[in-house]
N, CA, C and O of each residue as an XYZ file, in Angstrom:
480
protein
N      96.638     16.078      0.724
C      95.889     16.156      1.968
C      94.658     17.028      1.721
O      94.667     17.981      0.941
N      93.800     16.714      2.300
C      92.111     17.728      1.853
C      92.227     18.163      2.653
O      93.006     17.808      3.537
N      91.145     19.582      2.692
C      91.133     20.315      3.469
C      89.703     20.325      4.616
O      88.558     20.278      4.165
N      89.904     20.373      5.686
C      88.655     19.790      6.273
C      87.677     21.425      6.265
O      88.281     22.497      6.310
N      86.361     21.366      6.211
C      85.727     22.918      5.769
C      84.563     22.747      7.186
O      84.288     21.642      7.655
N      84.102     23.787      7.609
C      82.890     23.551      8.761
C      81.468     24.182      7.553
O      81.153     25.218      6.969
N      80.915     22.573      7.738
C      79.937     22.771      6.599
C      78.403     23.100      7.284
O      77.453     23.408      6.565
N      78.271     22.974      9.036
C      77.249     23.007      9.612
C      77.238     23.396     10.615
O      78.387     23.364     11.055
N      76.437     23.853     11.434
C      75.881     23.904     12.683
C      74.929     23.254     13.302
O      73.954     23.911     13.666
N      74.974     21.724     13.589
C      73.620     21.343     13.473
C      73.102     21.412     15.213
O      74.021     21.281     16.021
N      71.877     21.584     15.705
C      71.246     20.955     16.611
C      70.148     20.225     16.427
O      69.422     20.133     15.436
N      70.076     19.569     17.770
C      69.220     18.131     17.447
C      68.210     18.730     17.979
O      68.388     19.618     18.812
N      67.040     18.362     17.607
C      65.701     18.609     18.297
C      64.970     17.971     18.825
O      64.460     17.106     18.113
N      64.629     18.006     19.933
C      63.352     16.931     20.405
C      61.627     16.904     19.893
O      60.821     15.973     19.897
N      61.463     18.558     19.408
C      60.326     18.891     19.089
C      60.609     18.890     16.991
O      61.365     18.169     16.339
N      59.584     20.074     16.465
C      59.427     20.437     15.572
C      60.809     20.767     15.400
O      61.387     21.309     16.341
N      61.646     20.434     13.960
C      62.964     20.659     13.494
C      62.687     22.119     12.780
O      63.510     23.015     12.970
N      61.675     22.329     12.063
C      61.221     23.488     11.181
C      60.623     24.477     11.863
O      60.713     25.652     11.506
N      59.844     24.023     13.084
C      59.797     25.749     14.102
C      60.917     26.307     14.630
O      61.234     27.495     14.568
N      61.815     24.962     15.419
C      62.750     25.948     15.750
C      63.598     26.456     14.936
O      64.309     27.340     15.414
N      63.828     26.054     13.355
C      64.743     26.741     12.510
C      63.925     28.281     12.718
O      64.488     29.278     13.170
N      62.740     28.235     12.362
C      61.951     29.464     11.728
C      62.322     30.257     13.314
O      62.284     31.484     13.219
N      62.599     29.835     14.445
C      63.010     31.147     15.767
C      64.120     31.366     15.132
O      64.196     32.511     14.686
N      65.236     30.520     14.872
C      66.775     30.953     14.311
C      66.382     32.011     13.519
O      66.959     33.089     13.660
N      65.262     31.851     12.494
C      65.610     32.834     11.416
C      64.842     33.934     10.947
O      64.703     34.619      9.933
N      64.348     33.809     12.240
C      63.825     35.609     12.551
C      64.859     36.302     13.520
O      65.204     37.482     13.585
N      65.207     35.312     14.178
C      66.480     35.887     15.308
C      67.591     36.367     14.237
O      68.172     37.437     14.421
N      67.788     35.811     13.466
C      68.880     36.144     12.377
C      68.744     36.958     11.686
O      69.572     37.839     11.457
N      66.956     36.765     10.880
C      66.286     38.020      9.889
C      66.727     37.131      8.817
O      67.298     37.705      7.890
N      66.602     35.923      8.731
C      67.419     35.168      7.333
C      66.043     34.329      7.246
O      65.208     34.213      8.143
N      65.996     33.583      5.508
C      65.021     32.761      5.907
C      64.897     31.117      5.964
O      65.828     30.458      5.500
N      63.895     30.538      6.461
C      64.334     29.208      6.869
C      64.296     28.419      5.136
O      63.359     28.755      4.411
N      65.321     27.422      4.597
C      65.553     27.103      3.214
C      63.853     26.179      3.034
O      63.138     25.740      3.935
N      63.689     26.148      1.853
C      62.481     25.317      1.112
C      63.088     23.728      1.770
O      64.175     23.295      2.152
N      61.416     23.104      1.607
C      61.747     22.092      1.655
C      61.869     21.715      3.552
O      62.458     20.708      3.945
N      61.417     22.402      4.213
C      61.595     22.088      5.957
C      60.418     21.006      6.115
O      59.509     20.719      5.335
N      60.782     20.434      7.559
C      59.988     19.573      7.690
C      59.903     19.383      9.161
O      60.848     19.887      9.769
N      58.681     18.564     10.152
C      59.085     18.572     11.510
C      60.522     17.914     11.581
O      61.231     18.185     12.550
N      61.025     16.981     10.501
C      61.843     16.292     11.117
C      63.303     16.997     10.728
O      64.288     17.050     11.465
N      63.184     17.507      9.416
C      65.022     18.002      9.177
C      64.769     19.633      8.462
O      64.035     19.738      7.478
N      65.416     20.790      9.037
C      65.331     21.952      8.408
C      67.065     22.577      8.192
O      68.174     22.216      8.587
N      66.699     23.330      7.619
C      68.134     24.248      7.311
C      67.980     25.825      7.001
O      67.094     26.359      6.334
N      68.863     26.316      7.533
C      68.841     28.073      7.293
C      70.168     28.739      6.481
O      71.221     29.001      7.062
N      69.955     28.951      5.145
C      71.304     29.252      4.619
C      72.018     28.624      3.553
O      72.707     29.272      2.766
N      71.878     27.370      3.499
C      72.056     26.238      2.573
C      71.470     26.849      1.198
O      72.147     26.478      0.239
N      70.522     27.586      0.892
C      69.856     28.078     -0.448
C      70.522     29.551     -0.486
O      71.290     29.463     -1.443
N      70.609     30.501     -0.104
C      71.482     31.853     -0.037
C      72.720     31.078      0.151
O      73.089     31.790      1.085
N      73.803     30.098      0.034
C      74.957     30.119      0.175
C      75.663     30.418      0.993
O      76.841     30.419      0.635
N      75.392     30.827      2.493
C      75.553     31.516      3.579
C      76.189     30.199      4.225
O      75.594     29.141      4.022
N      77.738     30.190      5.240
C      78.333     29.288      5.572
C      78.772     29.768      6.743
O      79.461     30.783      6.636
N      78.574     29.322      7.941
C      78.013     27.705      7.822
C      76.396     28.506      7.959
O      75.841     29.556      8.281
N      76.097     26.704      7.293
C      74.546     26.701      7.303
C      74.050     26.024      8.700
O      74.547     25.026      9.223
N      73.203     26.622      9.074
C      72.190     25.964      9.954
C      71.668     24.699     10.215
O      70.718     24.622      9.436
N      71.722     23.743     10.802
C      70.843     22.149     10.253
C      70.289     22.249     11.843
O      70.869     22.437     12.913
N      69.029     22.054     11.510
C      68.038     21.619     12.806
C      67.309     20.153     12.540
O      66.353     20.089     11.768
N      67.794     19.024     13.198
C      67.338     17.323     12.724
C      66.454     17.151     14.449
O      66.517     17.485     15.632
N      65.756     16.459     13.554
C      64.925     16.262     14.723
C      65.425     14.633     15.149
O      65.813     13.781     14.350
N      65.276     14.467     16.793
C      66.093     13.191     17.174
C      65.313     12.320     18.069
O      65.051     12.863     19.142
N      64.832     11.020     17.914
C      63.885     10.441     18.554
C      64.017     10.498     20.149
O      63.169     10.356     21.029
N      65.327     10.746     20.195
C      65.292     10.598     22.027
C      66.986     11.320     22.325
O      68.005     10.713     21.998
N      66.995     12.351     22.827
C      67.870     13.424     23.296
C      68.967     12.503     24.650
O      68.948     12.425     25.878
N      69.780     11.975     23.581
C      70.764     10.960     24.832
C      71.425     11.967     25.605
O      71.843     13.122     25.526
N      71.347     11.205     26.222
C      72.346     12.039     27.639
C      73.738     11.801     27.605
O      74.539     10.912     27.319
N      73.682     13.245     28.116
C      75.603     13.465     27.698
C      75.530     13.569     26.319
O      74.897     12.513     26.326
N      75.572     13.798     25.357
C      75.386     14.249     23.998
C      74.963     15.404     23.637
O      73.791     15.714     23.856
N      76.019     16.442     22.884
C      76.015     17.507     22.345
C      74.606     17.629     21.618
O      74.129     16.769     20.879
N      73.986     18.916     21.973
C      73.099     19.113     21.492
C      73.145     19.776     20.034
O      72.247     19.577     19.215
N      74.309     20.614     19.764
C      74.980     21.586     19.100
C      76.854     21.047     19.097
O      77.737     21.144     19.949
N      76.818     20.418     17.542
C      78.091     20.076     17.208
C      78.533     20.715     16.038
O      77.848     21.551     15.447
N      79.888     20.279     15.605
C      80.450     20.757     14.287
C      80.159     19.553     13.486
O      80.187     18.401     13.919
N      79.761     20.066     11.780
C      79.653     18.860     10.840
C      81.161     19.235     10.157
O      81.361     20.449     10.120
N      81.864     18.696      9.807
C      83.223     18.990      8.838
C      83.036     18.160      7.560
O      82.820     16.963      7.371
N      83.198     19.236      6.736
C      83.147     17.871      5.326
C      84.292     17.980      4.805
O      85.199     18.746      5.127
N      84.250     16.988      3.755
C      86.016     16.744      3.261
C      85.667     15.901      2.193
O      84.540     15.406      2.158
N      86.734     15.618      1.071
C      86.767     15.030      0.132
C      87.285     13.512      0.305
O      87.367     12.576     -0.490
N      87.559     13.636      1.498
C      88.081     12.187      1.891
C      87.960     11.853      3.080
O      88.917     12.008      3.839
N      86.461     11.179      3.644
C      86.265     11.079      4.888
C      86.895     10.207      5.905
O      86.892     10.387      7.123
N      87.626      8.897      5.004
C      88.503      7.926      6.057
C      89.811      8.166      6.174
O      90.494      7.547      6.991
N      90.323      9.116      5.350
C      91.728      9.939      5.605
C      91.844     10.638      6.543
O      92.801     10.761      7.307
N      90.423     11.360      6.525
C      90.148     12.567      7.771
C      89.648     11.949      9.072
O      90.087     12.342     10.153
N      88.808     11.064      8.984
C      88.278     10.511     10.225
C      89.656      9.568     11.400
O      89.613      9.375     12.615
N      90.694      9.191     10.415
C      92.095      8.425     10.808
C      92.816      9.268     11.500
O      93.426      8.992     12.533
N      92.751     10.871     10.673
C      93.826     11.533     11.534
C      93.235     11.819     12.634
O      93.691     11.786     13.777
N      92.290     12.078     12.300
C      91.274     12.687     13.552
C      91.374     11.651     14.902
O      91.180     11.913     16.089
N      91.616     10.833     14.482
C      91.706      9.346     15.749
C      93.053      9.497     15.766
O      93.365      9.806     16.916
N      94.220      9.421     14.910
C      95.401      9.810     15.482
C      95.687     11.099     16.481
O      96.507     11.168     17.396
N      94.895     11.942     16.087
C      95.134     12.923     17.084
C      94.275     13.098     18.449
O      94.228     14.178     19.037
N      93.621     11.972     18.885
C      92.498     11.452     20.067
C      91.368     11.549     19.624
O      90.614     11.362     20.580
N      90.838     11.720     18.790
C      88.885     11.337     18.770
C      88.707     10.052     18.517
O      89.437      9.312     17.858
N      87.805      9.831     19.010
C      87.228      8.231     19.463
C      85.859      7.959     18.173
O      84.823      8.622     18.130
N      86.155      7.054     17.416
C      84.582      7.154     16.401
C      83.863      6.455     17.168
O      84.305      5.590     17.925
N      82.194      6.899     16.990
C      81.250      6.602     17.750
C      80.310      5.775     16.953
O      79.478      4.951     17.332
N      80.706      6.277     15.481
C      79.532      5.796     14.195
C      79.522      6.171     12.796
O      79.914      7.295     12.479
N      79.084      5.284     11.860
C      78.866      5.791     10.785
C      77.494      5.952     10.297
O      76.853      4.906     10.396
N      76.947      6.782      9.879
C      75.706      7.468      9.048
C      75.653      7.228      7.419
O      76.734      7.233      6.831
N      74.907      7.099      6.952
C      74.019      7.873      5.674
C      72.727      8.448      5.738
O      71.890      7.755      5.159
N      72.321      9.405      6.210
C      71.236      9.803      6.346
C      70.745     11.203      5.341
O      71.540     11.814      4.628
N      69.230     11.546      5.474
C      69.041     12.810      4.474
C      69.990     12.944      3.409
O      70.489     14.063      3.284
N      70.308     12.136      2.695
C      72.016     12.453      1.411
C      73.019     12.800      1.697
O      73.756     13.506      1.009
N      73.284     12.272      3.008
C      74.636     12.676      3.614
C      75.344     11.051      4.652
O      74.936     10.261      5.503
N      76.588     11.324      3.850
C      77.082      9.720      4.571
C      78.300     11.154      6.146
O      78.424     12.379      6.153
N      78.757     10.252      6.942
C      79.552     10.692      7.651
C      79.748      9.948      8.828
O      79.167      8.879      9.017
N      80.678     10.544      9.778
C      80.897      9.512     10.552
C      81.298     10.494     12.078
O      82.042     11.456     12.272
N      80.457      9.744     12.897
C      80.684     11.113     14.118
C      81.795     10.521     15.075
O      82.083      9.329     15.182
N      82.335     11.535     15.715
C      83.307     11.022     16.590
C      83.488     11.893     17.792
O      83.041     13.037     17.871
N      84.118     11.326     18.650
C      84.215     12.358     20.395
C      86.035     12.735     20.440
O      87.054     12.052     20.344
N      85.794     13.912     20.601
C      86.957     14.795     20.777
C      87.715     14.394     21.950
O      87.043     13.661     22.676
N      88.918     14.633     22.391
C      89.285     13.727     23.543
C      88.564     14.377     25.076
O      88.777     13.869     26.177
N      87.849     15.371     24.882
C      87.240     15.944     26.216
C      85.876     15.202     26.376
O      85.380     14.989     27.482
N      85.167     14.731     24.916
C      83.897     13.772     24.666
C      82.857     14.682     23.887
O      81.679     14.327     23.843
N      83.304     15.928     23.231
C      82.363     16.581     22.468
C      82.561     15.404     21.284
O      83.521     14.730     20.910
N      80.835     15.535     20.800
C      80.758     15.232     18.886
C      81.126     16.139     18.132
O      81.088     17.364     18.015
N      81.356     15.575     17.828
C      81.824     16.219     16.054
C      81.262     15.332     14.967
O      81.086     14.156     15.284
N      80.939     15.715     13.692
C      81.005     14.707     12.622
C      82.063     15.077     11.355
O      82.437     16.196     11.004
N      82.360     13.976     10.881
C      83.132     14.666      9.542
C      82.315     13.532      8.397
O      81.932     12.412      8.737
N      82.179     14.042      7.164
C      81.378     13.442      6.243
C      81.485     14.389      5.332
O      82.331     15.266      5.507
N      80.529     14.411      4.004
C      79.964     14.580      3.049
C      79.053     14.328      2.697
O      78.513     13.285      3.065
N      78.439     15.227      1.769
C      77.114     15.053      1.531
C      76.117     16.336      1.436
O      76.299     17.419      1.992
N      74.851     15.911      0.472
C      74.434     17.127     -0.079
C      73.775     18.220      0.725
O      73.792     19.369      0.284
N      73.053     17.872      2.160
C      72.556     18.944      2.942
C      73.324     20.041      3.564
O      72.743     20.906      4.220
């Protein structure tokens, strides 16, 4: 059985993904990782610091949708994504995006979550 790990913090952004990291990370005093962009940033991911930060920028902010979810990674995402539905989460989708495959799902109250893998 793998162990499921909390590999993120992500929020979605409607604006600049890389300004609002850079408020996180003066608020923090940490700095925002190389490589930011308007559309995808991270704080922590380069210092090794866990969980890391992910700020993705999102074409249109759906309603009813977590702005701020958990990413879980695992070595075995359809083992994990199964139990996860055995125990009530509903899958919503699968991804590969920025080098990261995963697959998000709603908790039985309707929070996201994602569980996946992958390099960000």
């Amino acid at each position: 059985m793998s162990e499921l790990r909390i590999a993120h913090v992500t929020v979605d952004c409607s604006g600049d993904a890389a300004a609002l990291a850079g408020f996180y990370a003066q608020l923090l005093r940490r700095e925002v990782d190389p490589g930011a962009s308007q559309y995808f940033a991270t704080i922590g991911r380069a210092s090794g610091a866990v969980p890391v930060l992910m700020f993705i920028r999102v074409p249109d902010r759906t309603p009813g949708k977590n702005s701020v979810h958990l990413d879980l990674h695992t070595d075995d995402i359809a083992g994990d994504v199964g139990r996860a539905v055995a125990l009530g989460a509903k899958p919503l989708g699968d991804y590969d995006e920025y080098g990261a495959v995963w697959t998000t799902l709603a908790d039985p109250e309707g929070n996201l979550f994602d569980i996946g893998r992958g390099g960000n």
